[in-house]
N, C-alpha and C positions, 0 to 999 in steps of 0.2 A: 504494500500500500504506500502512493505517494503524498503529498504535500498537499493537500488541497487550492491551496491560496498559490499557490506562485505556474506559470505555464511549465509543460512539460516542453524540455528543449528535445529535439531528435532531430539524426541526420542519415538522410539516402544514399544508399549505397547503389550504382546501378543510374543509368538513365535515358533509358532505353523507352518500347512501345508500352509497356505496362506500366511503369511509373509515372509515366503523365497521366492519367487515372487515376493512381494513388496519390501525387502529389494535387491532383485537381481536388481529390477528397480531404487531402486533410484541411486545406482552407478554409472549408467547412465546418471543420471542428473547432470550437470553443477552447481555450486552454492549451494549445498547443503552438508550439515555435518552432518553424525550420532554422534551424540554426547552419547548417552546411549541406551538399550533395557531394559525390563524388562519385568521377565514371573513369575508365579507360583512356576514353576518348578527351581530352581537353576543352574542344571547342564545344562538343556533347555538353560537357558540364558545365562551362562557361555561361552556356545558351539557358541552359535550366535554374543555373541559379539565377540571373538575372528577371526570367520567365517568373519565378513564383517565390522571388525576397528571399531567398540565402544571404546571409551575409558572405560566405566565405564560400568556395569550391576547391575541389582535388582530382586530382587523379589516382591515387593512391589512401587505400584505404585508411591503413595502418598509419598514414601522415595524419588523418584526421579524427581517426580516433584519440588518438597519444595526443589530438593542436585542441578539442574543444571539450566542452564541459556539455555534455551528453545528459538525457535521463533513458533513454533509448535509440535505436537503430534499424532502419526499416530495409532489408536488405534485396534488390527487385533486380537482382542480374539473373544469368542462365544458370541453370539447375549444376556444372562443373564445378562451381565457385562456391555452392552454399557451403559445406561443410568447413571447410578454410575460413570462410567471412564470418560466420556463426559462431566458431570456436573462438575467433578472433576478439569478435563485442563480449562473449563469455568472458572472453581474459581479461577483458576492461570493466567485469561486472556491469555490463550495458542490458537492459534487458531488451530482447531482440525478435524481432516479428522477420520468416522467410519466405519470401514466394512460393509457391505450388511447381512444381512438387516439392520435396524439401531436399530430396536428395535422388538420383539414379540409382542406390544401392542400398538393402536396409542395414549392411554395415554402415554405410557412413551416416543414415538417419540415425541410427539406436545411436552412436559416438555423437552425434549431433544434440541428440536429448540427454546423452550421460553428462557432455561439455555442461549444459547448462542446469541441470540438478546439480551438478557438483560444484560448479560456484554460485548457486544463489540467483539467478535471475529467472526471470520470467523468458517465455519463449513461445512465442505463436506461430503457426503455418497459416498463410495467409490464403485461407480455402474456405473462398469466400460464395462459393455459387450455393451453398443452404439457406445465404442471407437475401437472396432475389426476393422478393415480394412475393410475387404469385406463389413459390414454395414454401415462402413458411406462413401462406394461407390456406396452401391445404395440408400444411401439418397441423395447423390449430385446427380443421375439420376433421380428422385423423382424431386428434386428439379429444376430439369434444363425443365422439364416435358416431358420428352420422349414417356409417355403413358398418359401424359393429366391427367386431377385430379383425381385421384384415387377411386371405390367407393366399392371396395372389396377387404382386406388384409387375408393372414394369415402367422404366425407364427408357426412352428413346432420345437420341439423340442424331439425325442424322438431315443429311443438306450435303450439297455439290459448293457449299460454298472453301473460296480459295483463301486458308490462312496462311499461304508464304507470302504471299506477297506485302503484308506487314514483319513477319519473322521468317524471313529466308533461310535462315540458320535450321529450321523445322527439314527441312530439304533432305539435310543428310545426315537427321538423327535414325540409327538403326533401328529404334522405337518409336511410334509417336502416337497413334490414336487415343490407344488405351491410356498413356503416363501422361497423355498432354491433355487431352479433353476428359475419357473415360474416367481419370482421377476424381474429376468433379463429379460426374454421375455415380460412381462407387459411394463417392460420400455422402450425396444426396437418399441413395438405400441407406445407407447406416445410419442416418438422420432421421428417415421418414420410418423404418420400418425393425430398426434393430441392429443387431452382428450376425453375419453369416457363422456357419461352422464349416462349410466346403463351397467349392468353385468349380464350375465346366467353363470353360472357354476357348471357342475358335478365332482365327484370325485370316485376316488375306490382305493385299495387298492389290487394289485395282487402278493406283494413280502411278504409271509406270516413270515418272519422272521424278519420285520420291523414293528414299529408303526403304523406309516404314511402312508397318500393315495401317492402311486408312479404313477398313472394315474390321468392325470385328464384336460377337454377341460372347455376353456370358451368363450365366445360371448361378443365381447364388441360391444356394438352400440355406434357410433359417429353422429356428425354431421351430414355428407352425406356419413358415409362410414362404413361398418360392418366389423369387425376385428377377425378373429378366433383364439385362441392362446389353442395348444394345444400340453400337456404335457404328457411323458412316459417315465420310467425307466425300462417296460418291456416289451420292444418289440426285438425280434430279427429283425437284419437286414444282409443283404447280405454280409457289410463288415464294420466294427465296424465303424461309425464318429461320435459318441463322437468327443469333446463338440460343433461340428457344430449346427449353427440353420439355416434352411430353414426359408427362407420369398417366401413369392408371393405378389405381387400389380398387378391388375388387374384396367385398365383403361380406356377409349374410344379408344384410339388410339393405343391400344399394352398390352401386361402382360409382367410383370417384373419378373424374378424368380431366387433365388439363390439358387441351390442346394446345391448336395455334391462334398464335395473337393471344395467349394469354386468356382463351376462352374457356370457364370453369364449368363442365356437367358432372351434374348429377343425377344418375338416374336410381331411382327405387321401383319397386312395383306397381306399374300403372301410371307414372309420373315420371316426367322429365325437370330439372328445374337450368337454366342457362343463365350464367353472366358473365362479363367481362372484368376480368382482376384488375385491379390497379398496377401499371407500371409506370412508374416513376420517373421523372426527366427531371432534370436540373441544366442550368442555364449552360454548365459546361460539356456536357452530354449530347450526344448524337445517338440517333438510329441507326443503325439497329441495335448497338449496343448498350441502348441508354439501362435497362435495367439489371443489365450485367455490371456498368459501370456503378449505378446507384449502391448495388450490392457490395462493392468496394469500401462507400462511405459508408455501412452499416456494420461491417467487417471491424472497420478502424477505429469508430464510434465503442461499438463493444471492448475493444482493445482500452482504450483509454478507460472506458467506466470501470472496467476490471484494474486497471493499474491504480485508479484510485480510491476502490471503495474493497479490492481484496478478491471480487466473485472471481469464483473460477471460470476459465475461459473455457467457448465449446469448444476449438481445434488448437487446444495445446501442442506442445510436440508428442507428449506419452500418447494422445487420442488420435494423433493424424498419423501414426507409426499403423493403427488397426486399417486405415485406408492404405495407405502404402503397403500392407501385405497383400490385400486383395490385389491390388495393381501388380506386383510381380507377382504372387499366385497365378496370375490371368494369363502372366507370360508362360511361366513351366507350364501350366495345365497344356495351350496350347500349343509349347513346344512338345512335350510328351504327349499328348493325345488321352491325358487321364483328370483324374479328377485333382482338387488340390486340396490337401484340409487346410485350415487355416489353425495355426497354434495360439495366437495372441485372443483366443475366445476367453471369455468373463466366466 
C-alpha cells in the first residue's frame, strides 16, 4: 500500500505500438506522474516523451532506473526482454506491471514471479482483454445466474484481419496465434468460467507469408463445464470485427451469447431478449479498437487502486502463470497430438 496524498511517479519502458494506448491511459488517471520513458530507439523516445510530458527520456533502461525516483514501472516492449527488464525494476524494489505475455517460456515466467516475491514488490501482467466492457457484463450475468450454472462455453475469436502491418516483428515469430491473441481468450475462460484441469488442441498455419500457426481450436475440460476456444487470422467475414471476441455460455435455464458489435442474446425458453452493450470511446480512441483500448484504462485504473488501498490484483504474476500454462499446454498438446493436463490446478 502507497501514500495516498502525494502522485504515484512511474516510468515506460518500451515505446512502441502498445504503449501509446497505455500511455494514452494513464493520463486519464488521477494520481499519477510520468516521470521518464525509455526505448531503444532514441528519436522513439524523444518523440514520446515530448508526446505525453516526460520530463526526462533514455535509451537505456538501467540508466533510468538507477537516474529517477520511481514508485513503479510499466514495462511495454516485446515479450525477449520481459524477464531481464522485470528482474531488473525487482532489483530496484520498483513495483512492476509486464505486457502480455509475460514471458515465451514458463521458466522465465515462474523466475519472473520468484524475482518479484523475493524482493517485495508488486507485479502485474498487463492482460487486460477481461477488462472490455461487454465481458465483464456478461460475467456479472454469469454471475447473477441468468442461465443457471453453466456446462458448455465457447470463445471465438477469428477475422482475416492483418496484425503485421502494425507489428511486423509478429512475421517471424515461430508462434503466434495462440501466445499472441489466444493468450487473451484463455484468460477470458478462466475469468468467465473457472480453471481447466486438461487441454486438446490443434493448430495450422494458412497465412503462408508468416511463421506461425494463424489457426488454431482448443478444448478445455473443466470441472463440470467444456470450454471451446477457438482461434483465426484467416477467415473472411461479412464485415470486418476485429478485435471483437464472441462468447457463448450455454446453461439449464437459457444461453448467453455475445456477438458482433457487441450485441448481447439471451435466449431462455420461449423468449429471446436482445441489446446492444456499451463500448466505450474516449477522445483518444479509435475504431475499431476503441474498446480494447478502453480496457487498457481499466487494467491500469485497477492497478493503481490496488497499489493504494492493498486489494489484491486479478492478473498478478502467480495468477497469469495458470494462463500461460494453458498457452504452452496448447502448444505440446498440438505438437504431440494428445491431451495436456494442466499441473498448476487449485
Amino acid at each position: 500500500m502507497t501514500n495516498n496524498n502525494k502522485p504515484l511517479r512511474f516510468g515506460v519502458i518500451g515505446c512502441g505500438f502498445w504503449a501509446q494506448t497505455q500511455l494514452h491511459a494513464w493520463k486519464e488517471i488521477e494520481g499519477v506522474e510520468l516521470a521518464a520513458v525509455c526505448d531503444i530507439d532514441a528519436a522513439k523516445s524523444k518523440q514520446t516523451a515530448l508526446q505525453f510530458g516526460a520530463n526526462r527520456y533514455y535509451t537505456e533502461a538501467e540508466e533510468m532506473l538507477a537516474g529517477e525516483t520511481l514508485d513503479f514501472v510499466d514495462i511495454v516492449t516485446t515479450p525477449p526482454s520481459h524477464r531481464a527488464l522485470v528482474e531488473l525494476a525487482a532489483g530496484h524494489g520498483l513495483d512492476v506491471i509486464c505486457q502480455k505475455p509475460m514471458a515465451w517460456s514458463m521458466e522465465d515466467a515462474q523466475a519472473m514471479v520468484s524475482a518479484c516475491r523475493e524482493t517485495g514488490v508488486t507485479f502485474m501482467v498487463h492482460e487486460n482483454w477481461r477488462w472490455q466492457a461487454p465481458i465483464r457484463e456478461f460475467k456479472r450475468l454469469l454471475t447473477a445466474g441468468v442461465i443457471g450454472r453453466p456446462f458448455f462455453g465457447r470463445i471465438s475469436f477469428r477475422s482475416d484481419f492483418d496484425p503485421f502491418a502494425g507489428q511486423a516483428w509478429l512475421r517471424e515469430t515461430p508462434r503466434f496465434v495462440v501466445i499472441e491473441s489466444g493468450i487473451h481468450q484463455l484468460d477470458v475462460a478462466r475469468f468467465l468460467f473457472g480453471e481447466a484441469h486438461s487441454l486438446f488442441c490443434q493448430t495450422t498455419r494458412i497465412n503462408s507469408s508468416i511463421k506461425g500457426e494463424d489457426v488454431a481450436t482448443i478444448m478445455l475440460a473443466m470441472a463440470d463445464l467444456t470450454c471451446i476456444v477457438d482461434l483465426s487470422f484467416s477467415t473472411p467475414t461479412e464485415h470486418q470485427t476485429f478485435p471483437q471476441t464472441f462468447v457463448t455460455a450455454e446453461g439449464p435455464e437459457g444461453v448467453l451469447y455475445l456477438g458482433a458489435d457487441y450485441r448481447l442474446y439471451l435466449t431462455r425458453p420461449g423468449s429471446l431478449e436482445v441489446r446492444t452493450l456499451p463500448d466505450p470511446e474516449h477522445r483518444w480512441t479509435d475504431r475499431p479498437w476503441h474498446v480494447m483500448q478502453d480496457s487498457a484504462l481499466q487494467i491500469q485504473r485497477h492497478w493503481i487502486e490496488s497499489l493504494r488501498t492493498g486489494n489484491p490484483l486479478e492478473s498478478d504474476g502467480a495468477d497469469n502463470l495458470r494462463t500461460l500454462e494453458l498457452v504452452f499446454g496448447a502448444y505440446e498438446s498440438a505438437e504431440k497430438g494428445m491431451a495436456h493436463e494442466i499441473r498448476l490446478v487449485e
